[in-house]
PAGU-992158 format. One record per atom (N, C-alpha, C): residue number from 1; y, z, x; residue in one letter; atom name. Coordinates in steps of 0.2 Angstrom, whole numbers, plus 2048, in hexadecimal, padded with zeros to 3 digits. Layout:
N
k: NUM; north: Y; up: Z; east: X; r: A; a: CA
...
REM end
This chain:
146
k: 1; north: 7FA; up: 800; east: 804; r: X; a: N
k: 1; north: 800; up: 800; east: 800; r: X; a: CA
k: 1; north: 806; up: 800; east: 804; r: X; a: C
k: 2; north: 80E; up: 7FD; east: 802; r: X; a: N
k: 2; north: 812; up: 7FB; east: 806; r: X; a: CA
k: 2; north: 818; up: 7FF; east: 804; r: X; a: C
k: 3; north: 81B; up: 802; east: 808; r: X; a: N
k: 3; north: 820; up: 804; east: 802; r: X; a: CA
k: 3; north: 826; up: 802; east: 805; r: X; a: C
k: 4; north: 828; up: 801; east: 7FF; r: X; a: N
k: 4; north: 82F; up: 7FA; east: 7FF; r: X; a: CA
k: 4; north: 836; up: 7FE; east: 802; r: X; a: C
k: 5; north: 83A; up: 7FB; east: 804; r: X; a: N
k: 5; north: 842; up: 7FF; east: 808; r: X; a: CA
k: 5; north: 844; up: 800; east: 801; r: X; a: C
k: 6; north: 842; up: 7FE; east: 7FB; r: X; a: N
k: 6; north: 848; up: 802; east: 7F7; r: X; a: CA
k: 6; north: 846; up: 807; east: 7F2; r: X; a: C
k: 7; north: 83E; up: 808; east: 7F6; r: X; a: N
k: 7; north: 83D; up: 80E; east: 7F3; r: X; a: CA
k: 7; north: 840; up: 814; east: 7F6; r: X; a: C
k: 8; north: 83F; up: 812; east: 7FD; r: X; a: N
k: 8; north: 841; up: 819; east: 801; r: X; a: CA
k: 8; north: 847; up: 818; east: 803; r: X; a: C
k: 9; north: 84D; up: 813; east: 800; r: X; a: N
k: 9; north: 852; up: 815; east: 7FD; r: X; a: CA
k: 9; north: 856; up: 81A; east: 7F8; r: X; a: C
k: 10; north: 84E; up: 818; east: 7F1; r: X; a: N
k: 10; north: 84E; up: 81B; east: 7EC; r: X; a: CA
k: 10; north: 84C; up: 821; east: 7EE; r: X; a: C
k: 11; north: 84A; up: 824; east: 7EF; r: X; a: N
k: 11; north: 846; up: 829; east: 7F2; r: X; a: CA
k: 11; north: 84A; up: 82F; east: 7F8; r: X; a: C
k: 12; north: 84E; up: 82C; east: 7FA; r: X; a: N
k: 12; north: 852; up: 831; east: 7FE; r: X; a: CA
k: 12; north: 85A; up: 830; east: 7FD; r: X; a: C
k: 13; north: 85C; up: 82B; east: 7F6; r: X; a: N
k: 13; north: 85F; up: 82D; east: 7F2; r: X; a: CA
k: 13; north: 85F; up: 834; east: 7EC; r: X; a: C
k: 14; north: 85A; up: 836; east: 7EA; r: X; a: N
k: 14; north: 858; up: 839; east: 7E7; r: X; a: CA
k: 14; north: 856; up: 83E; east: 7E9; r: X; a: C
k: 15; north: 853; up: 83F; east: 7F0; r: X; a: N
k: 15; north: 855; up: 848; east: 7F4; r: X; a: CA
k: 15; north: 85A; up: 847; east: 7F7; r: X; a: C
k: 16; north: 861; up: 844; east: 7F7; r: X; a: N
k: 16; north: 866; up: 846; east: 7F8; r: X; a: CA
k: 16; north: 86B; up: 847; east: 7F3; r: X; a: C
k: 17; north: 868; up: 845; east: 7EA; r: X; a: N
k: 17; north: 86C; up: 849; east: 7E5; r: X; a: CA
k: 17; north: 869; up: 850; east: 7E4; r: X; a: C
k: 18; north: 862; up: 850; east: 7E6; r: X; a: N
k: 18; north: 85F; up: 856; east: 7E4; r: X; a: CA
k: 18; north: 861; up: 85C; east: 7EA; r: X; a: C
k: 19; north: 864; up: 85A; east: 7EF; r: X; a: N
k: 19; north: 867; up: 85F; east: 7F5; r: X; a: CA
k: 19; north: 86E; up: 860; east: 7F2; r: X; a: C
k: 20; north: 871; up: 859; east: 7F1; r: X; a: N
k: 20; north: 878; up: 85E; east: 7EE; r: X; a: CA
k: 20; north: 879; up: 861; east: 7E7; r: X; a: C
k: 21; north: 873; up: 860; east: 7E3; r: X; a: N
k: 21; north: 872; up: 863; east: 7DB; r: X; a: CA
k: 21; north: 871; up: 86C; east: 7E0; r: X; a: C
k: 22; north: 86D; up: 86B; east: 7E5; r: X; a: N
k: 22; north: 86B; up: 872; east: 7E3; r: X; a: CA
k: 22; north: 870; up: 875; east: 7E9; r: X; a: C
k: 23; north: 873; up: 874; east: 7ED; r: X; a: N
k: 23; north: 878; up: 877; east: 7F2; r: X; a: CA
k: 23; north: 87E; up: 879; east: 7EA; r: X; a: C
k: 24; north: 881; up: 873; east: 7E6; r: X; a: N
k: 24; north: 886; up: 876; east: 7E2; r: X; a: CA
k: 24; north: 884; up: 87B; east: 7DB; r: X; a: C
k: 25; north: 87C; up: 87B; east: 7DC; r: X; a: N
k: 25; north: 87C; up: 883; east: 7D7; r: X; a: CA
k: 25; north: 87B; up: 887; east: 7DC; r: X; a: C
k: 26; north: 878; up: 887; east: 7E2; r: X; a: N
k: 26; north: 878; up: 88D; east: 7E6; r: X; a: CA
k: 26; north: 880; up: 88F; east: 7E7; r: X; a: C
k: 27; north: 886; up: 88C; east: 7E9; r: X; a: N
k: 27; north: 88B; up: 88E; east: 7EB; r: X; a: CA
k: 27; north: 890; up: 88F; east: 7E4; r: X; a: C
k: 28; north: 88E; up: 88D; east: 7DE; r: X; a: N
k: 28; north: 891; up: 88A; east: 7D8; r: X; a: CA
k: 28; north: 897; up: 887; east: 7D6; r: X; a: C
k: 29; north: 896; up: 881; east: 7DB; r: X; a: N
k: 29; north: 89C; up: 87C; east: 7DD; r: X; a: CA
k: 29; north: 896; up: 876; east: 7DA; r: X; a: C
k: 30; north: 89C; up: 871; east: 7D7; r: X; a: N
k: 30; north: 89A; up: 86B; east: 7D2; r: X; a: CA
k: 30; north: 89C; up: 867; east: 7D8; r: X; a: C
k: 31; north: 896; up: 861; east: 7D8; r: X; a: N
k: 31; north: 897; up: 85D; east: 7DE; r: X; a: CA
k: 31; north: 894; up: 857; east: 7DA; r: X; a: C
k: 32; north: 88F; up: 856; east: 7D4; r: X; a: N
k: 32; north: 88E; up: 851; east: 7D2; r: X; a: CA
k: 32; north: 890; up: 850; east: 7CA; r: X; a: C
k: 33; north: 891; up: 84B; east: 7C7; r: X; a: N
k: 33; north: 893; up: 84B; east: 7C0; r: X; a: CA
k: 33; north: 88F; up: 844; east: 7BE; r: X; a: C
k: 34; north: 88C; up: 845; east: 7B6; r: X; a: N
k: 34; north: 88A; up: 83F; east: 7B5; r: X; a: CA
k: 34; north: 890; up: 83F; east: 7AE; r: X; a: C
k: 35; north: 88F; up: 836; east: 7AE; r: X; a: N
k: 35; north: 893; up: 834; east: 7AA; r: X; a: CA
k: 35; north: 890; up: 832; east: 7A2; r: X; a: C
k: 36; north: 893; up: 836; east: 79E; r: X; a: N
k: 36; north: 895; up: 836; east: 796; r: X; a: CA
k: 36; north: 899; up: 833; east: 793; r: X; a: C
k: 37; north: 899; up: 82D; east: 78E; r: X; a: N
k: 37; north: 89F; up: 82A; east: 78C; r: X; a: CA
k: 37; north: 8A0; up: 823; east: 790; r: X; a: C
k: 38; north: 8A5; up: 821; east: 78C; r: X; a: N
k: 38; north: 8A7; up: 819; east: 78C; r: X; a: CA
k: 38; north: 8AE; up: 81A; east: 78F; r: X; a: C
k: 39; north: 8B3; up: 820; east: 78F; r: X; a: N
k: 39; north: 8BB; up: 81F; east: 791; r: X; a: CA
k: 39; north: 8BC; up: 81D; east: 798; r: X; a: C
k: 40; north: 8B5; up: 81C; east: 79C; r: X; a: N
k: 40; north: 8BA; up: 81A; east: 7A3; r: X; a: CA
k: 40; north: 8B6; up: 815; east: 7A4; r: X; a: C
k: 41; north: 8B2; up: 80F; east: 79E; r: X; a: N
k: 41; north: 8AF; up: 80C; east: 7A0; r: X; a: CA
k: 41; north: 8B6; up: 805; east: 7A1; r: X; a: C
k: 42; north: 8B5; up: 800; east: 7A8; r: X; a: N
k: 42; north: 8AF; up: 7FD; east: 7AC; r: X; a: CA
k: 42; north: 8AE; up: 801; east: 7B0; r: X; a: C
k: 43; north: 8B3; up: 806; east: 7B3; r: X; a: N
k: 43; north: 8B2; up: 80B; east: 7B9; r: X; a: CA
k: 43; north: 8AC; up: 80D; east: 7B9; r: X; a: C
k: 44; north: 8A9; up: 814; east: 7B4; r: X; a: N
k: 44; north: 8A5; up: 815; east: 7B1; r: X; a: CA
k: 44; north: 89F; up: 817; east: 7AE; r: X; a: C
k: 45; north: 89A; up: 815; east: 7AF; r: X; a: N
k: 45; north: 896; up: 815; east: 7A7; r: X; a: CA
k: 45; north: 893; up: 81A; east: 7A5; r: X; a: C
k: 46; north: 890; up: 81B; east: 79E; r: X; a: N
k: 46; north: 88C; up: 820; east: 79C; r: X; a: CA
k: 46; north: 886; up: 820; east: 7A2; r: X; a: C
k: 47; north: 885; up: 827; east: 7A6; r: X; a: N
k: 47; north: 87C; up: 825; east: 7A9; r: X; a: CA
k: 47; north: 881; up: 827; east: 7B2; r: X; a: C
k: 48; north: 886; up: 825; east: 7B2; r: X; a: N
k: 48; north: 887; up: 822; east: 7BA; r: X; a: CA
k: 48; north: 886; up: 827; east: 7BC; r: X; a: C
k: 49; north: 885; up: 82B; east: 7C2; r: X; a: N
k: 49; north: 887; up: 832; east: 7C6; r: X; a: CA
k: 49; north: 88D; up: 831; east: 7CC; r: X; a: C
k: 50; north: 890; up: 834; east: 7CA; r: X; a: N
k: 50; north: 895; up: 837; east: 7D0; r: X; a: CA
k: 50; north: 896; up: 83C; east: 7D4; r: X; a: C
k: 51; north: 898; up: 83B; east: 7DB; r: X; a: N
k: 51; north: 89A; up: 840; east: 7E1; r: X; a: CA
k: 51; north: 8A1; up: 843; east: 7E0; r: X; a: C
k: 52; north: 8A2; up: 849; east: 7DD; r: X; a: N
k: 52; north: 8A9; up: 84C; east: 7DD; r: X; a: CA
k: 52; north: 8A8; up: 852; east: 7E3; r: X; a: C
k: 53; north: 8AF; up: 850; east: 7E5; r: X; a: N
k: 53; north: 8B2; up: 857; east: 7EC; r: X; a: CA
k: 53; north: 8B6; up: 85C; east: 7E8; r: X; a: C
k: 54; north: 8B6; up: 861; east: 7EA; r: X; a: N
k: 54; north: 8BB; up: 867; east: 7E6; r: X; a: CA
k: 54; north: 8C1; up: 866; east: 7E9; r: X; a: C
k: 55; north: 8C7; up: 868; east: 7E5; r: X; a: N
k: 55; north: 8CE; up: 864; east: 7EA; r: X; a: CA
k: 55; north: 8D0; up: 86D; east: 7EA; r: X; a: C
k: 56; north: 8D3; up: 870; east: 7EF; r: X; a: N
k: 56; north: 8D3; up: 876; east: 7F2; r: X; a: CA
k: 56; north: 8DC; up: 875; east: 7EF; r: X; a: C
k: 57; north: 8DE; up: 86E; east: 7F2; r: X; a: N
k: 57; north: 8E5; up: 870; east: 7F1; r: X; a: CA
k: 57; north: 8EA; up: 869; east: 7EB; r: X; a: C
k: 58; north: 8EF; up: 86A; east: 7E6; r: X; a: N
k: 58; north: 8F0; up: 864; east: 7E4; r: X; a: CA
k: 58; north: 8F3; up: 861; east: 7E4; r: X; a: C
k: 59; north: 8F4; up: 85F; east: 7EB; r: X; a: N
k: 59; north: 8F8; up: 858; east: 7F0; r: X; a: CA
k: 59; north: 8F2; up: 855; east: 7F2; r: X; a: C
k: 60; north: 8ED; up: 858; east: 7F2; r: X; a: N
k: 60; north: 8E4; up: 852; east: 7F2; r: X; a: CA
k: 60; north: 8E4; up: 84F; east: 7EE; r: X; a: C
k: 61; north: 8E8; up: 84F; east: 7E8; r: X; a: N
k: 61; north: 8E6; up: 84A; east: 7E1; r: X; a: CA
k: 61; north: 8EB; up: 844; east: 7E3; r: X; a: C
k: 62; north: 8EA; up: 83E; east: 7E1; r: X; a: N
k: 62; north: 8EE; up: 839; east: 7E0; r: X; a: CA
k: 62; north: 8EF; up: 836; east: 7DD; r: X; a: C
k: 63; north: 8F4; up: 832; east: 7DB; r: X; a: N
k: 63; north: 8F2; up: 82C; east: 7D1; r: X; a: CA
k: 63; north: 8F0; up: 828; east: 7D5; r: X; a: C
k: 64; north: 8E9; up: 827; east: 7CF; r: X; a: N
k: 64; north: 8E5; up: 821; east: 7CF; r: X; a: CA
k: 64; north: 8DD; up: 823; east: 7D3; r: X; a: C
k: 65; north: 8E0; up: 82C; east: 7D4; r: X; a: N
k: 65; north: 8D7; up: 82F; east: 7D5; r: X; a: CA
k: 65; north: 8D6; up: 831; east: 7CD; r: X; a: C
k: 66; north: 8CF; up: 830; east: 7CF; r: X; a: N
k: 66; north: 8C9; up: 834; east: 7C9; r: X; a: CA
k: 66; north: 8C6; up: 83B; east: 7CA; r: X; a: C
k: 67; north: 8C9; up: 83F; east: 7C5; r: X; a: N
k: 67; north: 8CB; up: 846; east: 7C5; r: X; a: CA
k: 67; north: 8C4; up: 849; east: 7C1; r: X; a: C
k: 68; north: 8C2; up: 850; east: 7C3; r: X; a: N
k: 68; north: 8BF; up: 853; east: 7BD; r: X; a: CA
k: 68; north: 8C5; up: 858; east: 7BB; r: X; a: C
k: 69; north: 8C4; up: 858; east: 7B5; r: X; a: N
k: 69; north: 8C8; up: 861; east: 7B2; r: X; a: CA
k: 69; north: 8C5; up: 862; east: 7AD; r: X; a: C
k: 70; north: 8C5; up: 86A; east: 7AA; r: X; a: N
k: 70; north: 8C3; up: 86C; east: 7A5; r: X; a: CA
k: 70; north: 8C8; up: 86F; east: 79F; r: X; a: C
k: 71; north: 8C4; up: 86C; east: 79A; r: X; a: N
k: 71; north: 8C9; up: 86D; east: 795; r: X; a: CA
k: 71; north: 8C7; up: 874; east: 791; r: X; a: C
k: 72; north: 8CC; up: 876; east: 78E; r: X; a: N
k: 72; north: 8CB; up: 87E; east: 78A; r: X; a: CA
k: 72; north: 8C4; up: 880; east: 789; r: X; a: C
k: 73; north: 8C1; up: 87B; east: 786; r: X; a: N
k: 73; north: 8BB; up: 87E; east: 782; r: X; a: CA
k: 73; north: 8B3; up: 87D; east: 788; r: X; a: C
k: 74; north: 8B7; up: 87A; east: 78D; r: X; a: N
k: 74; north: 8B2; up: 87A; east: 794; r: X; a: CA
k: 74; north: 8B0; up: 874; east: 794; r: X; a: C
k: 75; north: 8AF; up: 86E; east: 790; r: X; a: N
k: 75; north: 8AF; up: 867; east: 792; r: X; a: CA
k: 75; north: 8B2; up: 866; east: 798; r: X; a: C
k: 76; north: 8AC; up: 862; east: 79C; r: X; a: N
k: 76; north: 8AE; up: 85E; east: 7A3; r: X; a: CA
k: 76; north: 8B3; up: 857; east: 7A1; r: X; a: C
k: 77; north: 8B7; up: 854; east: 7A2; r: X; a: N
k: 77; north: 8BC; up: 84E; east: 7A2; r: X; a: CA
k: 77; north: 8B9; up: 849; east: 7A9; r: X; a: C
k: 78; north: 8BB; up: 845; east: 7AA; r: X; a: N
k: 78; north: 8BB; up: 841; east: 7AE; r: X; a: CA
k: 78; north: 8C1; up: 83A; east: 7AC; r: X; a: C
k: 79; north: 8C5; up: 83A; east: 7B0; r: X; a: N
k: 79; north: 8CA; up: 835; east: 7AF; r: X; a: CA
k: 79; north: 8CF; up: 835; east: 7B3; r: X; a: C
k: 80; north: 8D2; up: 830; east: 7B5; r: X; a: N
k: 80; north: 8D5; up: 82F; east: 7B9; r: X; a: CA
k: 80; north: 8DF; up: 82F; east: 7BA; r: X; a: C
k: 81; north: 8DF; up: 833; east: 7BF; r: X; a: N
k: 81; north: 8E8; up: 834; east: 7BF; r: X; a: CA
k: 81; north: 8EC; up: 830; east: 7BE; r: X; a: C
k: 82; north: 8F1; up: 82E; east: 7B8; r: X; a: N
k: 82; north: 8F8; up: 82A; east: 7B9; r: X; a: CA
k: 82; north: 8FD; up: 82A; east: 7BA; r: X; a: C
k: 83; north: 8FE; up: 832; east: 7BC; r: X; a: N
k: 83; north: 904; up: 836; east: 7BB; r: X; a: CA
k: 83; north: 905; up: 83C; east: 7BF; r: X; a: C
k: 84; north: 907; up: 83D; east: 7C4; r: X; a: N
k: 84; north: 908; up: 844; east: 7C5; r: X; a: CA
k: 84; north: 90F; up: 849; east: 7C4; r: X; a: C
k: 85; north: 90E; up: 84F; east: 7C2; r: X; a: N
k: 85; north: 915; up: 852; east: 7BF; r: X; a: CA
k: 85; north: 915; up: 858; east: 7C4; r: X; a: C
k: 86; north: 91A; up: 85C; east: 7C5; r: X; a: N
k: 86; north: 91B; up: 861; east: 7C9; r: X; a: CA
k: 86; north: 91F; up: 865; east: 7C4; r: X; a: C
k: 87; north: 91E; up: 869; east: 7C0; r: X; a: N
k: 87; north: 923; up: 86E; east: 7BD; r: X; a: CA
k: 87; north: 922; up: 877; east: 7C0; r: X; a: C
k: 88; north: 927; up: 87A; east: 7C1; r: X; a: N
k: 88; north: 927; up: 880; east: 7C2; r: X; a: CA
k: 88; north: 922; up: 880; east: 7C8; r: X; a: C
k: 89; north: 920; up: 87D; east: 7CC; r: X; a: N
k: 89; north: 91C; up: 87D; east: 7D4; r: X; a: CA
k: 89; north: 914; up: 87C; east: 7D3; r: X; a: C
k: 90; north: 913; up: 87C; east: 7CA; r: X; a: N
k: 90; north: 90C; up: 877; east: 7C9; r: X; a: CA
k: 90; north: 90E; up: 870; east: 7C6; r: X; a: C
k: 91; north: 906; up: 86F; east: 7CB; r: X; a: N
k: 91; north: 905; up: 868; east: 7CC; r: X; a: CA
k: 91; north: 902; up: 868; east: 7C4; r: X; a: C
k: 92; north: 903; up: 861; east: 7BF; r: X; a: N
k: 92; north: 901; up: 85E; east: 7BA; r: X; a: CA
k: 92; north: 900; up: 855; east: 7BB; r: X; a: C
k: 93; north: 8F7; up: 855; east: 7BA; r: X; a: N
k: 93; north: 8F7; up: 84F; east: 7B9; r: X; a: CA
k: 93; north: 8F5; up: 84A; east: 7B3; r: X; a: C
k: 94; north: 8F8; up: 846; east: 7B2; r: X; a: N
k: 94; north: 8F8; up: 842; east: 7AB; r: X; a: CA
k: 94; north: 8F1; up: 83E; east: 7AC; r: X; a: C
k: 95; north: 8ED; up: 83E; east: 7A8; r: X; a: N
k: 95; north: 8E8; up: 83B; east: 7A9; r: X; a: CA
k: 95; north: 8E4; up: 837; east: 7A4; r: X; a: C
k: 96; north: 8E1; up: 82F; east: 7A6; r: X; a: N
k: 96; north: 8DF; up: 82C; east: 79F; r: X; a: CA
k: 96; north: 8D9; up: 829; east: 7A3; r: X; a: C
k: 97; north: 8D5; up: 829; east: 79D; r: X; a: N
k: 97; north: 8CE; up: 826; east: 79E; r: X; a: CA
k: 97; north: 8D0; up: 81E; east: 79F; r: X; a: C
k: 98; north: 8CF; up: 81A; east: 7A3; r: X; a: N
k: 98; north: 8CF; up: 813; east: 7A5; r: X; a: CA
k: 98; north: 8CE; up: 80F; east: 79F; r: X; a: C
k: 99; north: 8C9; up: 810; east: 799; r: X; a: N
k: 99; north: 8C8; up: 80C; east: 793; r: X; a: CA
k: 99; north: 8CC; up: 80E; east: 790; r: X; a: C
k: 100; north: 8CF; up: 814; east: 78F; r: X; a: N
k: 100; north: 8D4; up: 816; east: 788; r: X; a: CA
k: 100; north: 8DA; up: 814; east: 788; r: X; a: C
k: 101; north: 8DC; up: 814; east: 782; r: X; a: N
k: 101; north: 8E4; up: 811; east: 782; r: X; a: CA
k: 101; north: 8EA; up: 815; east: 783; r: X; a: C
k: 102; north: 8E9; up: 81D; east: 783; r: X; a: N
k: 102; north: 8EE; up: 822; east: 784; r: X; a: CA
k: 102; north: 8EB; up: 825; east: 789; r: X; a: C
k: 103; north: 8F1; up: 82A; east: 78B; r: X; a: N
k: 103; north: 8EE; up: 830; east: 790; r: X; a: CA
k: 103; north: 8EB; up: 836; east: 78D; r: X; a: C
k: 104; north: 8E8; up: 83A; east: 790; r: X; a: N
k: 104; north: 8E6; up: 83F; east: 78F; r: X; a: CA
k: 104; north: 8EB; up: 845; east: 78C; r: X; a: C
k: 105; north: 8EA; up: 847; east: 785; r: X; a: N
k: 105; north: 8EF; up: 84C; east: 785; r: X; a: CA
k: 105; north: 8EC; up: 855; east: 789; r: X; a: C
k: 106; north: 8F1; up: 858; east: 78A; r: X; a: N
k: 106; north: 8F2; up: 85E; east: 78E; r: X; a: CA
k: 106; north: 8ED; up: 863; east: 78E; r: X; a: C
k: 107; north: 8EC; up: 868; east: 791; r: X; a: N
k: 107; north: 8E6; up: 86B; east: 78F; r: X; a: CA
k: 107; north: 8E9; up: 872; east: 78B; r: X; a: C
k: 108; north: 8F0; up: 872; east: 78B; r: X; a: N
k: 108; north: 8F3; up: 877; east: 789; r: X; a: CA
k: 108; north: 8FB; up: 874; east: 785; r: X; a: C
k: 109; north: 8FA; up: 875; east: 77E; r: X; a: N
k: 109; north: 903; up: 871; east: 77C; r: X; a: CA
k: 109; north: 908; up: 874; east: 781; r: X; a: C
k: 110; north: 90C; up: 86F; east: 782; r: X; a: N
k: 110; north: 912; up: 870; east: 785; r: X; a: CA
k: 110; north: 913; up: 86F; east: 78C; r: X; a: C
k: 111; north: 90E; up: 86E; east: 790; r: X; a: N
k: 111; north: 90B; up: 86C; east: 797; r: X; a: CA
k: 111; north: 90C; up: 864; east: 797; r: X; a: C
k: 112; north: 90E; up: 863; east: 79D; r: X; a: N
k: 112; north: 910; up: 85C; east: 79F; r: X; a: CA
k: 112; north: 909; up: 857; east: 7A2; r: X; a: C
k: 113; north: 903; up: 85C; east: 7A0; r: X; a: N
k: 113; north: 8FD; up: 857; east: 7A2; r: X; a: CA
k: 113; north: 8F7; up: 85D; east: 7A2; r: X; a: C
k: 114; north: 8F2; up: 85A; east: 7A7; r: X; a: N
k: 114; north: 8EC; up: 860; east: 7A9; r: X; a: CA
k: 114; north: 8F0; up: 864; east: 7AF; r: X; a: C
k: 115; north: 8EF; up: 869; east: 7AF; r: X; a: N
k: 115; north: 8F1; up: 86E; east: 7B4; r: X; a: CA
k: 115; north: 8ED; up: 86D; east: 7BB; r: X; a: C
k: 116; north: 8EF; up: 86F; east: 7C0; r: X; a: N
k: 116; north: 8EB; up: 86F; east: 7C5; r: X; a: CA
k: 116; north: 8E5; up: 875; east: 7C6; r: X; a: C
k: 117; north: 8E7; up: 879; east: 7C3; r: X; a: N
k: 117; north: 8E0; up: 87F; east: 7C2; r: X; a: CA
k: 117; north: 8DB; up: 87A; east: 7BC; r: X; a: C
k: 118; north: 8DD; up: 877; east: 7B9; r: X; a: N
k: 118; north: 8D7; up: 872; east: 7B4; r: X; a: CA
k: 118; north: 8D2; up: 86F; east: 7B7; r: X; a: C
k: 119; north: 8D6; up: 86E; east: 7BF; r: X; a: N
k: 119; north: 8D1; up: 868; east: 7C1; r: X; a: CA
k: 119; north: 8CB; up: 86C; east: 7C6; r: X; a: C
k: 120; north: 8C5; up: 868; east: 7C2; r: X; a: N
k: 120; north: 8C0; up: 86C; east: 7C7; r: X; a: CA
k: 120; north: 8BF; up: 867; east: 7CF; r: X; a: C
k: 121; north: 8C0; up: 862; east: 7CF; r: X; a: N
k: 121; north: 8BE; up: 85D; east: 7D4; r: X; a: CA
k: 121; north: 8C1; up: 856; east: 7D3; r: X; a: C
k: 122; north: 8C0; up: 851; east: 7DA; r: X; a: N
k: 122; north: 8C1; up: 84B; east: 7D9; r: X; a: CA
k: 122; north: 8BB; up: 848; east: 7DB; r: X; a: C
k: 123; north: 8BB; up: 841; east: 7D5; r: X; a: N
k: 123; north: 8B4; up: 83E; east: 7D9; r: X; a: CA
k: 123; north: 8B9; up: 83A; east: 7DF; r: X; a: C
k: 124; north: 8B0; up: 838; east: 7E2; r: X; a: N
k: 124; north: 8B1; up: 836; east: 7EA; r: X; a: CA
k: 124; north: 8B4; up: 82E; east: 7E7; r: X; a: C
k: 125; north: 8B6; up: 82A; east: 7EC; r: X; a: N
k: 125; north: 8B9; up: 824; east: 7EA; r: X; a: CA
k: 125; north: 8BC; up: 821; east: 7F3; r: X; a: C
k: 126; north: 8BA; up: 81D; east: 7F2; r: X; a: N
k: 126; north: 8BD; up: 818; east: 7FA; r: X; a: CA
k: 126; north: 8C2; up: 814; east: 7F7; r: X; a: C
k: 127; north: 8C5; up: 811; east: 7FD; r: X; a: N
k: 127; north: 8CE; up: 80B; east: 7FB; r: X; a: CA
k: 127; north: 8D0; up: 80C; east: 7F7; r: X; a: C
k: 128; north: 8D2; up: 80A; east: 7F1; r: X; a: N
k: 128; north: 8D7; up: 80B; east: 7EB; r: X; a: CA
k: 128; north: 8D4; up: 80C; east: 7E8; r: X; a: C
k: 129; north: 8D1; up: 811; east: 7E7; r: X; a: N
k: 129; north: 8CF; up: 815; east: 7DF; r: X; a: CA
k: 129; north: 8C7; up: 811; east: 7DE; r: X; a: C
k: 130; north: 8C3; up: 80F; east: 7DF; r: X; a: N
k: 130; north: 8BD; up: 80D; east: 7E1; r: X; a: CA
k: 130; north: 8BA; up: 813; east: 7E0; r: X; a: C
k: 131; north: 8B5; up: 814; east: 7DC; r: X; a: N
k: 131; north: 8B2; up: 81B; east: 7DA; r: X; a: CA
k: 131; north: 8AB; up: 818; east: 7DE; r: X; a: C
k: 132; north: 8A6; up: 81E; east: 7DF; r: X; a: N
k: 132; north: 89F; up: 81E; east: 7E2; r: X; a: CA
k: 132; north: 89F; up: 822; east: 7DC; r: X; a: C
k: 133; north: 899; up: 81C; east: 7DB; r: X; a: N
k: 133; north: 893; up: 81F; east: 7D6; r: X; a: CA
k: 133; north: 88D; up: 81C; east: 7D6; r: X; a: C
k: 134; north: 889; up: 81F; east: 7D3; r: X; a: N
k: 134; north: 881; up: 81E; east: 7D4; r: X; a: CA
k: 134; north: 87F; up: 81B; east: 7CB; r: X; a: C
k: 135; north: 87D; up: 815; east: 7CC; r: X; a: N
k: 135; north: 87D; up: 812; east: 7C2; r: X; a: CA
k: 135; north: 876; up: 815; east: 7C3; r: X; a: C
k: 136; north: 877; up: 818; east: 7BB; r: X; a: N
k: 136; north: 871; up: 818; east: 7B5; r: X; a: CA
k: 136; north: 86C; up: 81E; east: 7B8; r: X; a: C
k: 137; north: 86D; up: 821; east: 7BE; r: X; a: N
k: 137; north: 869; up: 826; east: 7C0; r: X; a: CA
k: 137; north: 86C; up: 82D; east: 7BB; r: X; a: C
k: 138; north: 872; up: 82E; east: 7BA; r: X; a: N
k: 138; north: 872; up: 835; east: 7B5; r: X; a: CA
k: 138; north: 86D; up: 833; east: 7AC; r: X; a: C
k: 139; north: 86D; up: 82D; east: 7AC; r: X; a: N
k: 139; north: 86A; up: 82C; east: 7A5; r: X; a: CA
k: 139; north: 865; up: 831; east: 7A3; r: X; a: C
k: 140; north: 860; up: 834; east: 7AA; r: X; a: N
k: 140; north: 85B; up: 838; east: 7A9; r: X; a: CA
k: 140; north: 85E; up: 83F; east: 7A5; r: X; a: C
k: 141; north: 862; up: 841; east: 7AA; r: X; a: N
k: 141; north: 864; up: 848; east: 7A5; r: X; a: CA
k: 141; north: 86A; up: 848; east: 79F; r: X; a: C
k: 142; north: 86C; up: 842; east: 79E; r: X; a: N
k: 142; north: 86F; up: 841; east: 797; r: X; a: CA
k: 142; north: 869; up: 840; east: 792; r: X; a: C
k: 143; north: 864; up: 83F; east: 795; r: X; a: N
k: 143; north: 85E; up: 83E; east: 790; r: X; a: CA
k: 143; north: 85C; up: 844; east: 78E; r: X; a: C
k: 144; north: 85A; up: 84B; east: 793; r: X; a: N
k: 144; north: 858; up: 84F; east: 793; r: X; a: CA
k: 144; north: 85B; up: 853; east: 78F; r: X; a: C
k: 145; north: 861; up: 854; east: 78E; r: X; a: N
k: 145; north: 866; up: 85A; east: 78D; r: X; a: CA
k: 145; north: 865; up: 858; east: 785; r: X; a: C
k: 146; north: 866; up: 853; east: 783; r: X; a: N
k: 146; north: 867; up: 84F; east: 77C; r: X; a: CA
k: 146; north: 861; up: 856; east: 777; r: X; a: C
REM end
């Protein structure tokens, strides 16, 4: 039996989501997200996985990255910055899913966007805004969870 280069691509793809799934419950830092939802399709689809970094500070965010932040009720977001606002010495980012036709409203009325304490992470993403993701591999556990 022969085993093919793209298996043991497939293959060491997969214990390297399985090392960074289990380093971010060991530390309880979110490093992978899978993708739910149509708002930020062509970027993203339902199924994809992505690589998010925790941003320590809010001059790491830039318009035109793809942000996580959580909203009130503990929903994870995923969309991308258009706007950054500085009121009172917090950062506010204005953020819209790439399909949608409006921004996102605030995660608190009267606030000029997401707050920087909102955001849990950025995904990872090369040259202008160019997200890395893995298609259709989170499909499994959107299957599970269901």
């Amino acid at each position: 039996m022969r085993i093919k280069k793209t298996d043991i691509s497939l293959l060491i793809l997969v214990i390297v989501v399985l090392g960074i799934s289990l380093y971010g419950k060991l530390t309880n830092t979110h490093f992978l997200a899978v993708i739910e939802g149509r708002s930020m399709e062509p970027t993203l689809n339902t199924g994809d996985l992505v690589l998010m970094l925790p941003v320590n500070d809010p001059s790491e965010i830039s318009i035109g990255d793809v942000i996580v932040f959580r909203r009130p009720n503990g929903e994870l977001i995923i969309h991308r910055v258009i706007e950054i606002r500085i009121y009172n010495d917090t950062y506010y980012y204005v953020t819209k899913g790439d399909n949608n036709p409006v921004p996102d409203p605030p995660n608190n009325p009267g606030e000029p966007g997401i707050s920087f304490r909102s955001v849990i992470g950025k995904v990872v993403s090369i040259g202008d805004g160019v997200v890395i993701k893995v298609p259709y591999i989170g499909i499994i556990p959107l299957l599970l969870i269901r």
